[in-house]
Every structure is written in C-alpha cells, then in structure tokens.
C-alpha positions in Angstrom: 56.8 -36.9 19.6 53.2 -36.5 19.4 51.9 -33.7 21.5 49.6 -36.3 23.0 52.5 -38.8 23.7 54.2 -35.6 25.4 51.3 -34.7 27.3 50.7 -38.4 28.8 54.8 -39.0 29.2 54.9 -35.3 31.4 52.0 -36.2 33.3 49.9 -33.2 32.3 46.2 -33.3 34.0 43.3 -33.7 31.3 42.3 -31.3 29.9 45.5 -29.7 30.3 46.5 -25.8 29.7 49.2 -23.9 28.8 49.8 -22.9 32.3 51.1 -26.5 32.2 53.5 -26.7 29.7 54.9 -23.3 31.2 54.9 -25.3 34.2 56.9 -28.2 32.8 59.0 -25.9 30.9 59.9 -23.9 34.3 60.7 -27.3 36.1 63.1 -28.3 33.3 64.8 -25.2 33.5 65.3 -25.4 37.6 66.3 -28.7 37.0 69.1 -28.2 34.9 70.4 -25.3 37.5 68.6 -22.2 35.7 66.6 -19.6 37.8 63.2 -18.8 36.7 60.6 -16.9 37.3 57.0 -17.3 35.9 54.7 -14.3 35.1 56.8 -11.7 35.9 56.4 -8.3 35.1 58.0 -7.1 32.0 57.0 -3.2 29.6 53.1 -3.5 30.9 52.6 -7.3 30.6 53.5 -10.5 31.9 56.2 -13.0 30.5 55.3 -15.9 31.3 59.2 -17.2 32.2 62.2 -15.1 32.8 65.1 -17.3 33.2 68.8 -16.8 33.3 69.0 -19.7 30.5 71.5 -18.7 27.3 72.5 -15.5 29.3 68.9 -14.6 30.1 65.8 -15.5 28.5 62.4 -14.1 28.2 60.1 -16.9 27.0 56.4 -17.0 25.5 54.3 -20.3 26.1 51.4 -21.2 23.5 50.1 -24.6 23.7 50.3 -25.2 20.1 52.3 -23.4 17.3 50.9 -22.5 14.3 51.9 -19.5 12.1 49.5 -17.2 13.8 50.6 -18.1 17.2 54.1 -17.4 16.5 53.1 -13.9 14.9 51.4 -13.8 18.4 53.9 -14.6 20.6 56.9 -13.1 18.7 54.8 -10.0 19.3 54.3 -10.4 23.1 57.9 -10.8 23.3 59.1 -7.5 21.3 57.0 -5.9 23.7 58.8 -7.6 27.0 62.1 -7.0 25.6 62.3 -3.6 25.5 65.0 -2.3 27.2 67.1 -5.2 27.9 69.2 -7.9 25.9 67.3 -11.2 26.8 66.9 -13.7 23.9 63.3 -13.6 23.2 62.2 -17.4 23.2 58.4 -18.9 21.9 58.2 -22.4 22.9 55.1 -24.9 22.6 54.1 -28.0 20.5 54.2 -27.9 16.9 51.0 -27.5 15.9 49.1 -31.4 15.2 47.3 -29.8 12.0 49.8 -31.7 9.3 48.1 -28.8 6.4 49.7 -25.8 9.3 53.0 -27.5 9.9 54.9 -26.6 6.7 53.9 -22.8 7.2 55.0 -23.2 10.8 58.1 -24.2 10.3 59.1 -21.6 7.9 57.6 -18.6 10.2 59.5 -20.0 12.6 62.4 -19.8 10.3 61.9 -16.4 9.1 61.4 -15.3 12.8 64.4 -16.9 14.0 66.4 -14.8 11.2 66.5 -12.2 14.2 69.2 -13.7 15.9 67.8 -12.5 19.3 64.9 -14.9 18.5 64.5 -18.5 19.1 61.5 -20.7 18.0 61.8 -24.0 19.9 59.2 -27.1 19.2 59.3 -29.2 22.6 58.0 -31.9 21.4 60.4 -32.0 18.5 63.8 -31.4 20.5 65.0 -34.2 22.6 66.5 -32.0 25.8 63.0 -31.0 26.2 61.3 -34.4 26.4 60.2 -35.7 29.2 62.2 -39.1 28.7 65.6 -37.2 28.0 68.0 -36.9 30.5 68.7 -33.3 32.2 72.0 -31.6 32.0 72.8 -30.1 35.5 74.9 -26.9 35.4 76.9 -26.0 38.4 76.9 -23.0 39.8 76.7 -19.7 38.3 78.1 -21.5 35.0 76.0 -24.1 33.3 79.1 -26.5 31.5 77.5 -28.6 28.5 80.0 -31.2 26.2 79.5 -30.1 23.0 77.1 -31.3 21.0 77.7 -33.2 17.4 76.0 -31.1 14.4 72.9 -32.8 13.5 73.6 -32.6 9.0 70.0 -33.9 8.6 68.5 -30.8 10.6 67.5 -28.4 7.6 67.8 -25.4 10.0 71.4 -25.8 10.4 72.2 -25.5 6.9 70.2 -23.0 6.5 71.9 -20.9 9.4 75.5 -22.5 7.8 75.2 -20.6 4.8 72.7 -17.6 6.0 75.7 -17.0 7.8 78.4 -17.8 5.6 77.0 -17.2 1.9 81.0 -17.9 0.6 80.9 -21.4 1.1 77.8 -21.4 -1.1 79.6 -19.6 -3.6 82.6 -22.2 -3.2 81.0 -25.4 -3.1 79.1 -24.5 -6.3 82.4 -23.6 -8.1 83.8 -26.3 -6.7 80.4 -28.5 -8.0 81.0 -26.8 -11.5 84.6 -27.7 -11.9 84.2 -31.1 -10.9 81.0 -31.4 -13.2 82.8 -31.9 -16.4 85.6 -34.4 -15.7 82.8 -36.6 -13.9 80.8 -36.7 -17.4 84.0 -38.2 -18.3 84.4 -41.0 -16.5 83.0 -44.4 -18.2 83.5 -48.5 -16.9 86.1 -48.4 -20.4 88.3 -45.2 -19.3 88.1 -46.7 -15.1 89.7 -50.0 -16.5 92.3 -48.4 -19.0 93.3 -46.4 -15.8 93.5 -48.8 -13.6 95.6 -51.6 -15.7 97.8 -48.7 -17.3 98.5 -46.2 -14.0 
C-alpha cells in the first residue's frame, strides 16, 4: 500500500508526523491486547514504544525507511537495549523513492540477520494495515492460528536456508542427480514407455 493510501486509510492529520504513525502503531498494539508505553525512558534516551508484544519489544518509529534511517534507528535501538532481552523493532513506511527501495530492503535484511532484530514495513504487511482485521489476545497470553508460509516472500527463503544451509546442499544434489536423466527424456522415449511399460 502506498504510504499515501496508508496515511488517508488511518486517518493521519495533514501534514502528518511521525508521532503519528507511533501513534497508530501504539493503538494497534493495545488493540490486539499488548501493553505499551510510548517514550519511555530506556540507557539515556527515549524509545519511542515499549510493548510486551513477541515477549517484549522495544521499537524505533521513522516515518519513512531508507537505508540511512535503518542505520539510524538500528542504532537508537542498540543503545535502548542494553541490559535487557527485548527484540529491538524499526518500523515505518518503506521509503516512496523506487531508486532507495532495493538498498532498503537488503539493509533491512542484513540488519535482521541479528536475530534480536526485526525490520517491519507497515505499509507492506497486512496485520498492520489499517483495513486488516485485529487479532485480540486474551489475557496475559496473546493465542494466534498459525499462519500459512507465504513461498513468494523472498525473506523466508532466505531465513529457510540462512538457517538450514543442508537443505541447500540437498536440494542441489538432489537438482544434479535428477539433471541428467531429465536430458533424457524425449516425446519418442515418453511414447515407447508408455505403450511398452
């Protein structure tokens, strides 16, 4: 969704800040039964949410992210989570610049290889638009179905064999071996098998 489209759907004020989007983002949060708290104190700054979200959550707001905001914030949030165990999230709109995206995307990805880091586009994930429907958790447990892998999402392959490099290993063996009796097959030996089994 277009950060515009967002912006209009959430009902953001014009000219909108990010004090806004941290707004929305806390609302969303409470509204699915996670406590927040915005600007708290956190190692001699201010994070702008600290939520109880995925076991506890510190994130960073920027209204738009670019490579250099992600630096930024990924900074901010090293700093904040000193001394404690809360995932360290940057959340905002991917950047509208189409020439910045590409280099977005793969900071993100290279941040994220820090497993206590998450990179999260709002306007790209549907649980954070403002037409998607909110999950309530009950109680001190927030219960979710699971969710069906998304294949066409690049970022979980990548995290499927950053995490698992054997499978690479197999499926290319298992490519290779295949490989030659597929340059095999012709129409002329598919008909000889099928009328002679």
């Amino acid at each position: 969704m277009l950060p515009s489209k967002f912006v209009e759907a959430a009902g953001f004020p014009l000219p909108w800040q990010e004090k806004h989007l941290q707004q929305y983002i806390s609302d969303r949060l409470k509204e699915r039964g996670f406590i927040t708290q915005q600007e708290a104190p956190a190692n001699g700054g201010r994070a702008d949410i600290v939520t109880n979200w995925q076991g506890g959550s510190i994130i960073e707001c920027k209204k738009y992210l670019d490579r250099d905001h992600i630096y930024q914030a990924v900074g901010q949030l090293n700093l904040y989570g000193l001394n404690n165990t809360h995932k360290l999230v940057v959340m905002g709109f991917l950047t509208p610049d189409a020439r910045e995206q590409p280099s977005a995307l793969k900071t993100a990805s290279m941040v994220e290889q820090d497993r206590r880091i998450q990179v999260v586009f709002v306007n790209l994930q549907e649980e954070w638009l403002p037409s998607s429907q909110v999950q309530v958790g009950f109680g001190l447990w927030n219960f979710r179905l699971p969710q069906l892998l998304n294949f066409k999402d690049w970022r979980w392959w990548f995290n499927v064999a950053k995490a698992n490099p054997l499978i690479l290993v197999l499926a290319g063996s298992l490519f290779l071996g295949v490989l030659p009796e597929l340059k095999k097959l012709t129409p002329t030996t598919v008909m000889q098998q099928i009328h002679h089994p």
